[in-house]
LOMARNU-519691 format. One record per residue: residue in one letter; residue number from 1; x, y, z of N, C-alpha, C, CB in turn. Coordinates in nm, 2 decimals. Glycine has a CB too. Example, Ala and Ser with C-alpha at 12.3 -4.5 7.8 and 13.67 -1.06 7.14 Angstrom:
{"A",1,{1.32,-0.57,0.78},{1.23,-0.45,0.78},{1.32,-0.33,0.78},{1.13,-0.45,0.90}}
{"S",2,{1.28,-0.22,0.71},{1.37,-0.11,0.71},{1.29,0.00,0.79},{1.41,-0.06,0.57}}
***
This chain:
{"X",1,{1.14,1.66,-0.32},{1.14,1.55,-0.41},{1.00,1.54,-0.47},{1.18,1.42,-0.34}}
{"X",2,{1.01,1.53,-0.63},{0.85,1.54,-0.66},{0.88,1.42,-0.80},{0.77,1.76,-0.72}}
{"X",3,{0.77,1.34,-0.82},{0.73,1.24,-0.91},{0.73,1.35,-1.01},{0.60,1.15,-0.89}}
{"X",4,{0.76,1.30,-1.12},{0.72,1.43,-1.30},{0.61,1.34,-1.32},{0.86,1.44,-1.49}}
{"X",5,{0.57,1.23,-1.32},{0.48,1.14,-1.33},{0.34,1.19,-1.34},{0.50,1.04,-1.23}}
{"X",6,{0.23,1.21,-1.38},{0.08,1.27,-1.33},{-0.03,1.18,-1.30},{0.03,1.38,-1.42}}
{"X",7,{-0.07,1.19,-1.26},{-0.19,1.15,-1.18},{-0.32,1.23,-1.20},{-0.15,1.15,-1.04}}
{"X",8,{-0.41,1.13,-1.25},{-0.52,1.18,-1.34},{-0.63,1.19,-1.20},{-0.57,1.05,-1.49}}
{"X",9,{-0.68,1.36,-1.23},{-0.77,1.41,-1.12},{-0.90,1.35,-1.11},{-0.78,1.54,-1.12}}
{"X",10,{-0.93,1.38,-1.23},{-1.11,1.31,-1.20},{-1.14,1.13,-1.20},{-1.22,1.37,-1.36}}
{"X",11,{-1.04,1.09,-1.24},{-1.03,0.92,-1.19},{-1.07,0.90,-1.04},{-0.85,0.86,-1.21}}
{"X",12,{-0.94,1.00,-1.02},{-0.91,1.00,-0.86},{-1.01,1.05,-0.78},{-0.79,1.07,-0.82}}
{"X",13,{-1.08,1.14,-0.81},{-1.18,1.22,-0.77},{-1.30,1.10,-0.77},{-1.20,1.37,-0.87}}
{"X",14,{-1.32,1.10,-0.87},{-1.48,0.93,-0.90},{-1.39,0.81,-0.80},{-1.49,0.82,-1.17}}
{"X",15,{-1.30,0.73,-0.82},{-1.32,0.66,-0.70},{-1.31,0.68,-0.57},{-1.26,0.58,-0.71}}
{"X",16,{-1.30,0.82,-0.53},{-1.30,0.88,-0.41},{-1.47,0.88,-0.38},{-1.22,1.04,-0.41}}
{"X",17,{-1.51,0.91,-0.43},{-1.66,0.96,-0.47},{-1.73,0.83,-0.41},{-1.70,0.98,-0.66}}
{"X",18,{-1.67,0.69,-0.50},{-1.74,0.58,-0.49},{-1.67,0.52,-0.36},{-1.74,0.50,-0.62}}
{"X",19,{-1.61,0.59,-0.26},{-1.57,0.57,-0.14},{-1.45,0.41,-0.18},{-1.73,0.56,-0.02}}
{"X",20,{-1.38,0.47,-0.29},{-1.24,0.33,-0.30},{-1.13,0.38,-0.32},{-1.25,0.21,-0.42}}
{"X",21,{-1.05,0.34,-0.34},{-0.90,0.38,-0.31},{-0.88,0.47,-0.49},{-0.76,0.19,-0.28}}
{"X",22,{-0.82,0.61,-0.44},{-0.84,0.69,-0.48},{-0.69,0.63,-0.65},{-0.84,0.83,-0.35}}
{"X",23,{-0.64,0.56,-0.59},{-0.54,0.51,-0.68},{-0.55,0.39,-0.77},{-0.45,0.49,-0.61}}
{"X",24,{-0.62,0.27,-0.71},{-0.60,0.14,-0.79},{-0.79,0.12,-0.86},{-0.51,-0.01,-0.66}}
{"X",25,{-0.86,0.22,-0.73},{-1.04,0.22,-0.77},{-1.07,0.07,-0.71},{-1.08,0.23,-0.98}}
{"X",26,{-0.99,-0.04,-0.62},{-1.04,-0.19,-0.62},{-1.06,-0.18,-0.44},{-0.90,-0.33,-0.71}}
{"X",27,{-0.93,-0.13,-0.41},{-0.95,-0.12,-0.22},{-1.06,-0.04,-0.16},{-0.82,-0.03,-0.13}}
{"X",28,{-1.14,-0.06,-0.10},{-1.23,0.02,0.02},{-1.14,0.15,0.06},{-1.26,-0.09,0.17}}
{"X",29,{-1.21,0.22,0.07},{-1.12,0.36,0.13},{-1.17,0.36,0.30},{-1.18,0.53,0.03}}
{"X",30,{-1.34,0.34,0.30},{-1.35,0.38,0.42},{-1.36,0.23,0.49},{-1.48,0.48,0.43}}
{"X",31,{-1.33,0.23,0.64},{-1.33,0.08,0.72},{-1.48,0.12,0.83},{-1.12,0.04,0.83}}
{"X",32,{-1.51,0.28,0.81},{-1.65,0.31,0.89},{-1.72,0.38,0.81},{-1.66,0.38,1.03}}
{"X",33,{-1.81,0.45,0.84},{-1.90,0.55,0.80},{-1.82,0.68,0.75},{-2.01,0.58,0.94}}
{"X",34,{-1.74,0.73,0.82},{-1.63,0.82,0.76},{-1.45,0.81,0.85},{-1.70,0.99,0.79}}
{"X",35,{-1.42,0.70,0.87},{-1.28,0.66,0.89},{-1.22,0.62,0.78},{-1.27,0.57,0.98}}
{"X",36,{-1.14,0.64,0.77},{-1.04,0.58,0.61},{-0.96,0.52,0.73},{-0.94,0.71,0.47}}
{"X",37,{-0.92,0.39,0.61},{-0.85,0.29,0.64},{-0.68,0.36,0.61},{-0.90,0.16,0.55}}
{"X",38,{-0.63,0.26,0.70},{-0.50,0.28,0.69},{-0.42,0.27,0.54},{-0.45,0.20,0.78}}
{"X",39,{-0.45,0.17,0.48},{-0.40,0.15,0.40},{-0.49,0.11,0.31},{-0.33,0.09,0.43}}
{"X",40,{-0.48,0.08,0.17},{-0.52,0.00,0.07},{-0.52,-0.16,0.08},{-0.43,0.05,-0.02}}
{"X",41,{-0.57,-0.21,0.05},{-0.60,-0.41,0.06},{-0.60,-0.44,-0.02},{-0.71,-0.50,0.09}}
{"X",42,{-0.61,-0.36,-0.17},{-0.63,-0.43,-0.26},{-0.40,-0.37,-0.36},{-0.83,-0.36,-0.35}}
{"X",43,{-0.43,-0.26,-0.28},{-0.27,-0.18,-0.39},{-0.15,-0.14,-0.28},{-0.32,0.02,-0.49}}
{"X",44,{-0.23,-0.11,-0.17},{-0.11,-0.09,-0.04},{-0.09,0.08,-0.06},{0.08,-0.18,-0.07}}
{"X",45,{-0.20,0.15,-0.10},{-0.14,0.28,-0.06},{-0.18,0.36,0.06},{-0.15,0.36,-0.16}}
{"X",46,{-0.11,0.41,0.09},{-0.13,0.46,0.23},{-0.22,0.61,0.26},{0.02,0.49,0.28}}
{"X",47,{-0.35,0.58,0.36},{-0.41,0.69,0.39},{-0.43,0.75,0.47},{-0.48,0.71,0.37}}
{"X",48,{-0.34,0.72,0.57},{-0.32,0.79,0.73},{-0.31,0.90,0.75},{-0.22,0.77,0.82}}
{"X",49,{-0.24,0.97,0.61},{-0.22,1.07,0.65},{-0.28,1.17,0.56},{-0.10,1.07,0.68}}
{"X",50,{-0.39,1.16,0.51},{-0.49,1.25,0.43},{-0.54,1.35,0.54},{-0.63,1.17,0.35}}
{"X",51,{-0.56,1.45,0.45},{-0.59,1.57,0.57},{-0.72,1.62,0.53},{-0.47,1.72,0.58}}
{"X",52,{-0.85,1.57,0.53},{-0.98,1.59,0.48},{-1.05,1.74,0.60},{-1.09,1.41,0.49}}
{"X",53,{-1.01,1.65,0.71},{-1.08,1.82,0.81},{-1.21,1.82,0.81},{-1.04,1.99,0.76}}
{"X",54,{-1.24,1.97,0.78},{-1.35,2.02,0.77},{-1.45,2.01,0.66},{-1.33,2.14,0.78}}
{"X",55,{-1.31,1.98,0.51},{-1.42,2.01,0.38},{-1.51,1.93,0.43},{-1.37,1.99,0.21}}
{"X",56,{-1.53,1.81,0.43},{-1.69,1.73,0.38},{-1.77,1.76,0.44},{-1.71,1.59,0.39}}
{"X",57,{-1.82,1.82,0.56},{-1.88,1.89,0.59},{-1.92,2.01,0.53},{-1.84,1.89,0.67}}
{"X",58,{-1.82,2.09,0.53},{-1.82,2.28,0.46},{-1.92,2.23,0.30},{-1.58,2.37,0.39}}
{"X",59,{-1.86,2.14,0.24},{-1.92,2.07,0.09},{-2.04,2.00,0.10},{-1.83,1.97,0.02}}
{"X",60,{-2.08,1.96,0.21},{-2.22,1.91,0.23},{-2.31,2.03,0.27},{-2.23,1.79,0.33}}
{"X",61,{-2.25,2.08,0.37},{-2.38,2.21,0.42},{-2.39,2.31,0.27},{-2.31,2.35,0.59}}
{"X",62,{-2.29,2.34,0.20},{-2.32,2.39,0.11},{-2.42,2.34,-0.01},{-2.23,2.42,0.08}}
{"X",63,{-2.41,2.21,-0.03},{-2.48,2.15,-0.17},{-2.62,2.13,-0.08},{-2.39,1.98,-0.25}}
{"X",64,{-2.65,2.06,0.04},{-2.78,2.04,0.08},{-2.86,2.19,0.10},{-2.78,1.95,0.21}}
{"X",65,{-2.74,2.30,0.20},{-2.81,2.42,0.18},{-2.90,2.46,0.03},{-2.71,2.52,0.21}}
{"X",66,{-2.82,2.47,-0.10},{-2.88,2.48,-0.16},{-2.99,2.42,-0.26},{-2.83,2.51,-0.17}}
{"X",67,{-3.00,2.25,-0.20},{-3.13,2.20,-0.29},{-3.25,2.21,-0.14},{-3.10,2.01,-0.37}}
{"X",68,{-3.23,2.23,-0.07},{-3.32,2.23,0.03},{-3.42,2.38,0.09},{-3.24,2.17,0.14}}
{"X",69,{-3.26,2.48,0.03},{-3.35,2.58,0.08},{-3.49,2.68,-0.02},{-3.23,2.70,0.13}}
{"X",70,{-3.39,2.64,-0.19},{-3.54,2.64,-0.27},{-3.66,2.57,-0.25},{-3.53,2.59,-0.39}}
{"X",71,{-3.62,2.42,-0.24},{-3.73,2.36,-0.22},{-3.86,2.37,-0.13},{-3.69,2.27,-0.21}}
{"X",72,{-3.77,2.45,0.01},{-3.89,2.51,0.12},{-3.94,2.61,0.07},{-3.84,2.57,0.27}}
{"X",73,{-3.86,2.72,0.03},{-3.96,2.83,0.02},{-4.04,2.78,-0.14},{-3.86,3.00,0.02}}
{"X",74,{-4.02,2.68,-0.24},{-4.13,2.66,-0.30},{-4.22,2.57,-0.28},{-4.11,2.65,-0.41}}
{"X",75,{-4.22,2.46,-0.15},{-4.32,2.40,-0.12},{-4.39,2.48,0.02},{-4.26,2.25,-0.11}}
{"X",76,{-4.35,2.58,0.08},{-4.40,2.67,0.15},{-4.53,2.75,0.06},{-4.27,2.77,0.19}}
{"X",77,{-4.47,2.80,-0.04},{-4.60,2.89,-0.13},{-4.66,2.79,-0.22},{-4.55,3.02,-0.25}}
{"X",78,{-4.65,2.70,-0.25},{-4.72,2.60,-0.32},{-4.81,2.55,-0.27},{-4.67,2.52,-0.35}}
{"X",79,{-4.78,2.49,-0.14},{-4.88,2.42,-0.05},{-4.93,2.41,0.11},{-4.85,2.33,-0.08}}
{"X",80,{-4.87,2.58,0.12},{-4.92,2.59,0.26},{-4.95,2.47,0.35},{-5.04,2.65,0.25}}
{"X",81,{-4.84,2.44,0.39},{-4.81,2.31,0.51},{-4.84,2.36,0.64},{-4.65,2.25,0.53}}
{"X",82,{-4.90,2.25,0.71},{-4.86,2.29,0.86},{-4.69,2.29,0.91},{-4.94,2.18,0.95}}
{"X",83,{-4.68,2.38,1.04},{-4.53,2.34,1.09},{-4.51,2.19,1.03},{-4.51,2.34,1.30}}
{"X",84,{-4.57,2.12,1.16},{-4.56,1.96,1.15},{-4.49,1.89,1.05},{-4.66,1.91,1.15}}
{"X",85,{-4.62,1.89,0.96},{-4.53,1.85,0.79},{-4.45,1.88,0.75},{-4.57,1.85,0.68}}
{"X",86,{-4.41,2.04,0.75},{-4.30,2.08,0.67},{-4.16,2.09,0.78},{-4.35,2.24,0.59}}
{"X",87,{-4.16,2.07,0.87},{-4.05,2.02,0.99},{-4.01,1.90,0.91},{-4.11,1.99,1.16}}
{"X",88,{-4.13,1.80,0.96},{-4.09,1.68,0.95},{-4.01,1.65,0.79},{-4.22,1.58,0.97}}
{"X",89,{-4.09,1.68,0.69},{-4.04,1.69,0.57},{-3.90,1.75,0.50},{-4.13,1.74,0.53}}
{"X",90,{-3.85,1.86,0.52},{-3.75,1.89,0.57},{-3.65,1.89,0.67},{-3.75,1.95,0.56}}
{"X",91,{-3.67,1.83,0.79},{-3.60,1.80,0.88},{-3.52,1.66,0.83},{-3.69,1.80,0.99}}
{"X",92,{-3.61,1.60,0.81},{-3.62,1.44,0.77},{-3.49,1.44,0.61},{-3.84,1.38,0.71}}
{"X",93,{-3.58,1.52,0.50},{-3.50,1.49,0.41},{-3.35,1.56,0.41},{-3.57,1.52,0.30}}
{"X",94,{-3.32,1.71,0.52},{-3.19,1.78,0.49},{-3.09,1.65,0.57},{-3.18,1.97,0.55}}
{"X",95,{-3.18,1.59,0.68},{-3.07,1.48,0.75},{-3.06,1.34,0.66},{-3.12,1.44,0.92}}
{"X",96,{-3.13,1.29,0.60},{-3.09,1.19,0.50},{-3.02,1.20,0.35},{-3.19,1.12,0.48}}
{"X",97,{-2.98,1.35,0.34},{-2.89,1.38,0.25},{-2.79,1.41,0.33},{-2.93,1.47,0.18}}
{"X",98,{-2.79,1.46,0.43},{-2.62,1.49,0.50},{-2.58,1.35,0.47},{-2.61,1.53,0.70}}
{"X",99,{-2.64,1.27,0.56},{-2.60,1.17,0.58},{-2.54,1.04,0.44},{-2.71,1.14,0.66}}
{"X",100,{-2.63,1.14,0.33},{-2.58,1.05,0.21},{-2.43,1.14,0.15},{-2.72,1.05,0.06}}
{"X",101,{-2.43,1.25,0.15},{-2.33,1.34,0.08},{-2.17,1.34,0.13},{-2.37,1.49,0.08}}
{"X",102,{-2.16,1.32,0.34},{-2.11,1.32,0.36},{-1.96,1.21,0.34},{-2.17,1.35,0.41}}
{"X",103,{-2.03,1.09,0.33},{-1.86,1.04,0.31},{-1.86,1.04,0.17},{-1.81,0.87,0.38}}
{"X",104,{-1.95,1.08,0.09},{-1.84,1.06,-0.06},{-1.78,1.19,-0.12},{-1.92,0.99,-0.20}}
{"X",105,{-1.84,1.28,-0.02},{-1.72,1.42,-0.01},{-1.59,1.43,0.01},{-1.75,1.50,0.08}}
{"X",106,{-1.63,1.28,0.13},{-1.45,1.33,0.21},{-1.39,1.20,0.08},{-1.40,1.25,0.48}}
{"X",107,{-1.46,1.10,0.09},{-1.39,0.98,-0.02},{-1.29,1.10,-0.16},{-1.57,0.86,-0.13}}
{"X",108,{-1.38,1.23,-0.20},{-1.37,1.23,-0.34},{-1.25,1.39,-0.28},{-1.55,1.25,-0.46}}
{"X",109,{-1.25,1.39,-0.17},{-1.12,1.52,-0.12},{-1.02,1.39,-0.09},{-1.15,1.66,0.05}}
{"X",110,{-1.00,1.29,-0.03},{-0.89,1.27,-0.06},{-0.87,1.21,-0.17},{-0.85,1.24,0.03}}
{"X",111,{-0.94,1.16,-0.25},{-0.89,1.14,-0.39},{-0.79,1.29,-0.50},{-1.04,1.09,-0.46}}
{"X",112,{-0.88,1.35,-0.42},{-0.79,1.51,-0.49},{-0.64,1.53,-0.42},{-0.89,1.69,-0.42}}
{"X",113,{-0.67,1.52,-0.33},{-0.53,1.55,-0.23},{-0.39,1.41,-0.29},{-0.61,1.52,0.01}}
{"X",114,{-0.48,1.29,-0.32},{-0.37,1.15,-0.33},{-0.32,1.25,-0.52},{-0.50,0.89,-0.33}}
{"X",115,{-0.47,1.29,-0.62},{-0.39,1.35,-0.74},{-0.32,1.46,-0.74},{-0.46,1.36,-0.85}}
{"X",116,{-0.29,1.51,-0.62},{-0.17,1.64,-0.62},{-0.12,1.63,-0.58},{-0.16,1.73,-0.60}}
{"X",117,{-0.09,1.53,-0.48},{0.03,1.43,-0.41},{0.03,1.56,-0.30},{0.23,1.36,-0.51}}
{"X",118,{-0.09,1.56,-0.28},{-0.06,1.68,-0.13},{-0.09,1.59,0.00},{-0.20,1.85,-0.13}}
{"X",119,{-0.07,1.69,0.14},{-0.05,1.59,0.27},{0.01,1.50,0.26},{-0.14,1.55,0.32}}
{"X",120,{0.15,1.43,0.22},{0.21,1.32,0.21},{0.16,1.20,0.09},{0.20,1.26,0.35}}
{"X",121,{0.07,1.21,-0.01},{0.06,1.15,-0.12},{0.15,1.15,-0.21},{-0.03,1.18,-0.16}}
{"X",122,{0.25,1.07,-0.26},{0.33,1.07,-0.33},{0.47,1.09,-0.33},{0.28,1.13,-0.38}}
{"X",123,{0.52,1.11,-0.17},{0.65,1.12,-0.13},{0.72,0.99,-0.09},{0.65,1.22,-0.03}}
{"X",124,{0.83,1.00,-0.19},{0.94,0.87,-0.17},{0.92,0.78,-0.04},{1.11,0.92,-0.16}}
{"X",125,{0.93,0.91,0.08},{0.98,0.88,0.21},{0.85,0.85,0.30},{1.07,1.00,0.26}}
{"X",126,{0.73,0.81,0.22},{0.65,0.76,0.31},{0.70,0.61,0.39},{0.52,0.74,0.23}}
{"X",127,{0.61,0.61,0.47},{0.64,0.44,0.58},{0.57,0.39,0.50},{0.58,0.40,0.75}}
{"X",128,{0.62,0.22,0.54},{0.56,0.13,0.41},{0.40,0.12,0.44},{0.63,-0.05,0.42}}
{"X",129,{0.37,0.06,0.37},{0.19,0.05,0.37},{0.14,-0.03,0.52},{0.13,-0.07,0.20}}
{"X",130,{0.25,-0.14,0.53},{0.20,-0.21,0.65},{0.25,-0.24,0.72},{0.14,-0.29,0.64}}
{"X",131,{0.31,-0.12,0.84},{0.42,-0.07,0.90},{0.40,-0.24,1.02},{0.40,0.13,0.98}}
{"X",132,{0.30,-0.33,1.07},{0.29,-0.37,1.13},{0.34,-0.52,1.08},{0.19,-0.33,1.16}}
{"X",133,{0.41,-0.50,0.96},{0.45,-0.64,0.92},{0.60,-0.62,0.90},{0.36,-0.69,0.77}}
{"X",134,{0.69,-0.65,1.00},{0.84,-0.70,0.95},{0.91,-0.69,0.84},{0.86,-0.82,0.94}}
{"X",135,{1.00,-0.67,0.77},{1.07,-0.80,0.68},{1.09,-0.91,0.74},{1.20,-0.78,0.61}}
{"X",136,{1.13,-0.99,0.68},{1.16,-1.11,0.67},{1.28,-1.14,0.72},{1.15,-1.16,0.56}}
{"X",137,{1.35,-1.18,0.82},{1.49,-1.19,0.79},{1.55,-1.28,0.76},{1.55,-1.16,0.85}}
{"X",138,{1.66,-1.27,0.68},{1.72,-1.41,0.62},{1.85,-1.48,0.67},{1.75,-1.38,0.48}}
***
């Protein structure tokens, strides 16, 4: 069963980015540092079951590998550092870029995954948004 409907990628991709619901841009995506919430608060869509894994990681070692590893070997011949400084200096900055790249990698993969309605995005037969609330009975 597939929506004909489309779902615009780089929308979805930027409010993934800006760590918010890859659909309405108003809900919080993440409820930690890199846990996604169950659901949406602001639209009700469901993210339990995004399958992020490995990329944000694989996409962070790659982008920090490459602004960090120029930058050594041209602040290595530029300015002849001691260990010390240039540990600390790169040690310091490749871990406060992990630490910045990482969740809006995974925010902006599952914004990709909710615009290709892949891992359960977009199927009829999902569970409701807030399996912990009843109907009503009348």
């Amino acid at each position: 069963m597939t929506d004909s409907t489309d779902r615009p990628v780089w929308p979805a991709v930027w409010n993934g980015w800006r760590r918010t619901c890859p659909r309405c841009g108003e809900g919080a995506l993440m409820v930690k540092y890199l846990k996604t919430r169950d659901h949406c608060d602001a639209c009700g869509q469901a993210f339990h079951h995004h399958r992020a894994d490995d990329g944000p990681p694989y996409l962070t070692l790659l982008i920090v590998g490459h602004v960090v590893g120029p930058a050594m070997l041209w602040y290595y011949v530029a300015r002849e550092p001691s260990p010390w400084e240039f540990m600390a200096i790169f040690g310091i900055g490749s871990v406060l870029m992990s630490l910045w790249f990482l969740p809006r990698l995974k925010g902006a993969l599952v914004g990709v995954q909710w615009a290709n309605r892949m891992h359960g995005f977009g199927h009829e037969t999902d569970p409701p948004a807030w399996p912990d609330r009843a109907p009503a009975a009348e």
